[in-house]
N, C-alpha and C positions, 0 to 999 in steps of 0.2 A: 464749734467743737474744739476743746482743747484737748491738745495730747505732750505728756510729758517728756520731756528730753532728759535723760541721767547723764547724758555727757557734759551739756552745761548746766544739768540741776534749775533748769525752768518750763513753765508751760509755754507751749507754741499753738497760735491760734491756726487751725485747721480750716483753710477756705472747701465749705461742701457745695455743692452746686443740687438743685431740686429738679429733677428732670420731671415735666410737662408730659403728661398721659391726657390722651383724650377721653371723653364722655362715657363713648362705647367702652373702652377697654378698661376702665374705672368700673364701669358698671358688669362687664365682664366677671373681672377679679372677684369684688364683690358677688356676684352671684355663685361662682364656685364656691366660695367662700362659704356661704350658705348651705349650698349643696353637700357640703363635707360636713358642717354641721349637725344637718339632719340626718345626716346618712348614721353619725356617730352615735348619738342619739338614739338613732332608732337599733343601734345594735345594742344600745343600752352601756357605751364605752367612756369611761372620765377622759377628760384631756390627758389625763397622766396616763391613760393603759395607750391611747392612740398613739402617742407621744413617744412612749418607749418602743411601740412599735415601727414606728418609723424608724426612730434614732434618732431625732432633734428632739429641743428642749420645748417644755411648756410654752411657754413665751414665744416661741417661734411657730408654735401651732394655732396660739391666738392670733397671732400675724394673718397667720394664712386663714383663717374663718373671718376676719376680719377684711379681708381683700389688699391685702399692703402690699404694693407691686413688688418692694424690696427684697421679697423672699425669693427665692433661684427655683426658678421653674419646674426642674426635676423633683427637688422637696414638694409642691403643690401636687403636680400628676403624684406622685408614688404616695401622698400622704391621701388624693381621692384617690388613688386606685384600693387602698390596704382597710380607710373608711366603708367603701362599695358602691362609690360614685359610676355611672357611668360614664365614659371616655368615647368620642368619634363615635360610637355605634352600643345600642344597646344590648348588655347583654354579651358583647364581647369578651373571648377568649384570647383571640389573638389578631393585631393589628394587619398581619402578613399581608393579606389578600388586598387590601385597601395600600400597602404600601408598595404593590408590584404593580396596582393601576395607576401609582403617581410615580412609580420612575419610570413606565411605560411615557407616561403625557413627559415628563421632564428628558425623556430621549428623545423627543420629538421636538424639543425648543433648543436655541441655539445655547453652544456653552457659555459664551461670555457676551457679556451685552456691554457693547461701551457706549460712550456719546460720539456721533459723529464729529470728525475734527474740523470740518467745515459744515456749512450751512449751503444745504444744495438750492440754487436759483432755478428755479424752474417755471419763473417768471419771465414769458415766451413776448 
């Protein structure tokens, strides 16, 4: 990737780094990806009416139908929620209920998990 510098009036090559997804979560994306699809689709909606709907651009709606992890998570939910995807449960209104059972379990786990600073012997 090159990006322009105006203060010394040259291109500077941009080291990017490709971050490594696995199988599943590949396949994940992708399938959402899908799912918003057909969801659109079947409400009879162009990419441009979705699109505006959301408030991102074309191009980044193909993104996201296409499975491309680089889009930001909240554009995907809010772009299958506004299509008619279903999320965590079907048919959902509201997450509430489902989110007072996981701070229930997350009150019950410890707050900080470190690594122990030694290595207990408990070789007797």
């Amino acid at each position: 990737m090159y990006l322009y510098d105006f203060y010394f009036g040259h291109y500077i090559i941009m080291k990017t780094t490709l971050r490594a997804y696995s199988r599943l979560t590949r396949e994940a994306l992708l399938l959402l990806g899908k799912q918003i699809r057909l969801a659109r689709k079947r409400r009879r909606m162009s990419e441009h009416d979705l699109a505006a709907r959301v408030g991102i651009a074309r191009s980044t709606l193909q993104l996201i139908e296409k499975g491309n992890p680089s889009v930001a998570i909240g554009l995907v939910l809010e772009t299958a929620t506004l299509a008619g995807v279903s999320l965590f449960a079907p048919e959902a209104t509201s997450l509430a209920p489902q989110l007072v059972r996981i701070d229930d379990k997350l009150t019950l786990m410890p707050g900080s998990i470190r690594k122990p600073r030694h290595e207990v012997n408990d070789d007797f």
